[in-house]
C-alpha angles and dihedrals in degrees: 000000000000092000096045099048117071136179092265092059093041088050093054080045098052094045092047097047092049088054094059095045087057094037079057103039087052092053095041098064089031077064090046081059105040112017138256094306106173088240097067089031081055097050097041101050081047091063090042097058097041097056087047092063098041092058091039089056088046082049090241089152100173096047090047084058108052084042086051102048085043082064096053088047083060096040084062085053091049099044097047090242090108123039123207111262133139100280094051087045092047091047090048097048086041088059096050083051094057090042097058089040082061100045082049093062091036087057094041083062082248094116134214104336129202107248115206084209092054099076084047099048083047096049082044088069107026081067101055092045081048098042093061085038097065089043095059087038085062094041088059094045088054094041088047095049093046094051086065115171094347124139116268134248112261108254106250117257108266123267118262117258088234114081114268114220113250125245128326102008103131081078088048109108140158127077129331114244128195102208106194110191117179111202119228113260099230090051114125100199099042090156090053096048082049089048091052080046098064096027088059092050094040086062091050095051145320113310107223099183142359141189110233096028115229096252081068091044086063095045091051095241088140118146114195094273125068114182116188136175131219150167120210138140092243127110125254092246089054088055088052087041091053099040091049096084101068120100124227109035121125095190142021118191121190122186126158117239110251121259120238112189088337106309129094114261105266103237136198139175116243127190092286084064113233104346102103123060124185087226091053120254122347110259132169119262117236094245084057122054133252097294089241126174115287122215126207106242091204132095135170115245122195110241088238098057086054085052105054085044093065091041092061084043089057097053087051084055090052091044092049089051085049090047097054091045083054089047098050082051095056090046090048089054098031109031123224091312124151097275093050094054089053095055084045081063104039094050098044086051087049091049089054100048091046083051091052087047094047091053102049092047094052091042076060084062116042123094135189124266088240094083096067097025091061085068097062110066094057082051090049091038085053095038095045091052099046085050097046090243124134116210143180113211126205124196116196128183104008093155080077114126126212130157119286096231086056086043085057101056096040094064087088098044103052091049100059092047090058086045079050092052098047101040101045109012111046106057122213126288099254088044085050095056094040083061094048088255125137110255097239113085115223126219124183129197113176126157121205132181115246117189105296085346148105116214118183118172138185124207138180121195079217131120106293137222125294113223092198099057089049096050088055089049094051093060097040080053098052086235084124140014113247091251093051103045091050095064090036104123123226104269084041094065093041086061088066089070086073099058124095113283106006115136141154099207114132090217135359118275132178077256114049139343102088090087087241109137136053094040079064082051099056090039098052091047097043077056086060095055081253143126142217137204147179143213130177141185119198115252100356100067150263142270131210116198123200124199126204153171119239098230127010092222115063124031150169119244143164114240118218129183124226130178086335107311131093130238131196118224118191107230090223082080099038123103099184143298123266128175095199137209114242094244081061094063113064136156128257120178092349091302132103127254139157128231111223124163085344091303122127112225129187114232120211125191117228092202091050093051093043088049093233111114146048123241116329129197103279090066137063110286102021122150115272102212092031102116123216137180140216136219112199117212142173138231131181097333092320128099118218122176119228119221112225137162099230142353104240084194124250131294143161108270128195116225122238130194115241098223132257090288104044102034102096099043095124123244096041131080097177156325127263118198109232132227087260103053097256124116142242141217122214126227125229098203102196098040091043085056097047087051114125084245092066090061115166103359102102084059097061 
């Protein structure tokens, strides 16, 4: 097996496999929740069973066993033996466990390891399917001695040798399809891809024949074709949509059966398989097509690939940028003359192409929230539980689509926000009562475009956050001096949650107390070029709101020039832009600050900061009719206003890494080249606001 299997074929194993478990995970406490409905029972036994063949082929043989005994647990489900309680639940959710454990070390290069907690989460639930065993062997026992001599029941007549429909087909009505599906040469699991086959169509109707059967199927005599029938009241192109998920087929083929008097030709397989039909051979019917040859339009790209594409996307962004800077020069020296109209052209074709570019290959990239947001409910079900809490948790929004490089840094921060939620904010169920609330605690996640952002929140229906007693804590913390704690606002003081340290737990727990949490939050976000807030309301709960941009990679950003140079400031950061009057700028507490719709503002100069320049305005000696701008930004709930020469205008940037040596100086996530070749610097705001140069702004 080892020199069959390659990392290619491990890696399509690994992603499906993870898909199941969670497949799996998502319908077993939706069972927990509603009940053993056949439909769940159905799914979840499917993917079972799936993910049991695919490691078996792999020779994964441990992992083929625990998936194996899961589906007998749920056999017993299926079949009413076993009801769902706790203990089937909990063995359920322990097998998935294992099972990711092992894909972990599988995807680590360690291989299959040997669990100790394997054998015990088998013989878990060997027991249980045992357990019911014995019983009905006992029932029978008692039936059969209390029958005694009596006559015996008459042996049923034999089963046909042609296939007999399942269950409930007789209320099965619509066409009759042939679904031909030919399986890729080169794939290693051809009778899982066959099993998904018939599994797919199976959901979409009742499958009247298949060849293979799907006796075969299981017993991976499987050839490259698989032919099935079914009837079904989907449309041909439901049947292509469903089947085009599944990897490794190099062709679908979908033709209606023909009609003879008005029903559908009755169709077995004989021993030839499928190749002889009572109404004559299978053709299309006029209202459907030709039955040619369908395609699947879908093919799997390596995340790296996607990458480099954007990278090459974002050095046309850069050129197209350079070739309009090039274009406003002719036309400085040559005025708007024929062969500058024709480079107008020219250029403006060529930017419309590069944003049509941009966007499919970002749209490549994108995925939906769902991926990460199907994690969560199994983390809230386990936490609830461990802290006595019951909660009901609600998920909106979750077609959303982000990036998949910002999908991929959220997943933290959004977990400790929920841990947040429960911990702190739901109270518990007697507490809840005592306050005329329901017992059961509710936490919302939801994510929602805006704009070019993505806003994601988190809310609890809990007791809130008492400003305060966090305004009391700050300054026992040392987070903020008494005075100014005492004419912090509002928003102001529920910033301080966010700082090192700071927590409201009463006593330390393996889940909150350290005063670990919601300053990694901040940080991680802030990483992101996003922010995060919070409102509360006392005794009726708190939410958290998360901004984002949609990609790391391009942005938008305001250029400023200082001293010379220009600077990049993301505009998710960005309030808006004032070019004030003198009598506007005045000086509290020997700092700066600008006085804008009866709001003080600090002011902050970029040159000071950076080090560059002499006095500015905002100090003693500065130039009277020198004229200076601000850019007002805000930082974890407080605007400052940044002190610049000149607005340059706004433009999409590409973001590039500063290097190994000069990636962690604080106050810049990147560079962007510029239409004229130069190069900018961009700006972190908040880091750049939390630097040791700012010292005690932040504080005015």
């Amino acid at each position: 097996m080892d020199e069959i299997i390659g990392p290619e074929e491990i890696a399509v194993f690994l992603e499906e496999a993870e898909e199941q478990l969670q497949l799996m995970e998502e319908n077993v406490l939706r069972m927990e929740e509603e009940g053993a409905a056949p439909d769940l029972l159905d799914e979840i036994f499917r993917a079972a069973h799936t993910l049991k063949g695919s490691a078996a082929t792999l020779g994964y043989s441990r992992m083929a066993e625990l998936a194996h005994g899961l589906e007998e647990l749920l056999d017993g489900l299926r079949k009413g033996r076993l009801a769902v309680g706790t203990e089937v639940i909990q063995a359920l959710l322990d097998g998935l466990d294992f099972l990711r454990s092992m894909l972990n070390e599988i995807a680590e290069g360690k291989g299959e390891v040997d669990f100790p907690g394997v054998d015990k989460a088998t013989g878990r639930i060997r027991a249980l399917v045992e357990a019911v065993s014995a019983a009905e062997g006992q029932a029978a026992a008692g039936a059969g001695a209390a029958a005694g001599s009596g006559s015996r029941p008459k042996p049923e007549p034999s089963a046909p040798a042609r296939p007999e429909p399942g269950p409930g087909a007789a209320e099965v009505q619509g066409a009759l399809y042939q679904v031909s599906v030919k399986i890729a040469a080169d794939c290693l699991m051809p009778a899982v891809r066959a099993f998904q086959v018939v599994m797919a169509l199976d959901e979409l109707g009742q499958i009247v024949a298949s060849d293979p059967t799907l006796e075969e199927i299981e017993d991976e005599k499987v050839k490259d074709t698989l032919t099935v029938q079914v009837r079904t009241r989907a449309a041909e192109g439901e049947l292509e949509e469903k089947l085009a998920g599944i990897a490794d087929l190099d062709r679908i083929e979908i033709s209606r059966v023909a009609v003879a008097d008005g029903v559908d030709s009755e169709v077995y397989p004989d021993e030839g398989g499928l190749s002889s039909f009572s109404g004559g051979s299978p053709s299309p019917s006029p209202d459907e097509g030709s039955g040619e040859s369908r395609v699947r339009r879908t093919v799997r790209v390596d995340v790296g690939v996607l990458d480099n594409l954007l990278n090459l996307v974002g050095e046309l962004v850069i050129d197209r940028t350079r070739l309009e800077q090039v274009c406003r020069n002719l036309r400085v020296l040559e005025g708007t003359g024929e062969l500058t109209q024709d480079l107008d052209r020219l250029t403006a074709n060529i930017g419309r192409t590069t944003d049509l570019l941009q966007e499919s290959i970002m749209k490549a990239r994108m995925l939906p929230i769902e991926v990460l947001f199907r994690k969560f409910p199994r983390l809230v079900r386990d936490l609830g539980r461990d802290l006595g809490k019951e909660v009901e948790f609600m998920m909106l929004g979750q077609d959303t689509e982000l990036d998949r490089s910002v999908l991929e840094e959220i997943g933290d921060p959004l977990i400790h926000l929920l841990r947040n939620s429960i911990d702190h904010g739901l109270e518990p169920p007697r507490e809840r009562e005592a306050a005329g609330k329901p017992r059961k605690g509710r936490v919302v996640l939801s994510a929602r475009h805006e704009e070019n952002q993505m806003v994601i929140t988190v809310e609890d229906d809990g007791r809130g956050i008492d400003t305060e007693k966090v305004k009391k804590l700050a300054v026992e913390k040392g987070i903020l001096p008494p005075d100014v704690a005492e004419r912090s606002t509002r928003d102001e003081l529920l910033a301080t949650v966010f700082y090192p340290g700071f927590s409201t737990a009463g006593q330390v727990s393996e889940v909150s107390g350290r005063g670990v949490g919601l300053d990694v939050v901040k940080k991680n976000i802030e990483k992101l070029n996003g922010s995060v807030q919070v409102e509360t309301w006392l005794g009726k709960g708190t939410r958290f709101t998360i901004r984002l941009p949609l990609t790391l990679a391009i942005i938008r950003a305001l250029l400023v020039r200082c001293e010379g140079e220009v600077y990049a400031i993301p505009l998710s950061s960005v309030v808006e832009t004032v070019c004030p009057d003198k009598d506007q700028v005045e000086t509290v507490a020997g700092r700066p600050v600008l006085v804008l719709r009866d709001e003080v503002l600090p002011l902050v100069s970029l040159a000071q900061l950076f080090g560059l320049g002499q006095a500015s305005y905002t100090e003693p000696g500065a130039q009277e009719d020198q004229e200076h701008y601000v850019v007002l930004v805000r930082v974890s709930g407080r605007t400052f206003g940044l002190v610049v020469d000149a607005l340059v205008g706004e433009q999409e940037v590409v973001i590039k890494g500063l290097g190994e040596f000069l990636n962690d100086i604080p106050g810049f996530s990147g560079a962007t080249i510029l239409g004229d070749g130069g190069v900018a610097l961009i700006l972190d705001v908040p880091g750049l606001l939390s630097s040791p140069n700012m010292g005690a702004v932040g504080e005015g």
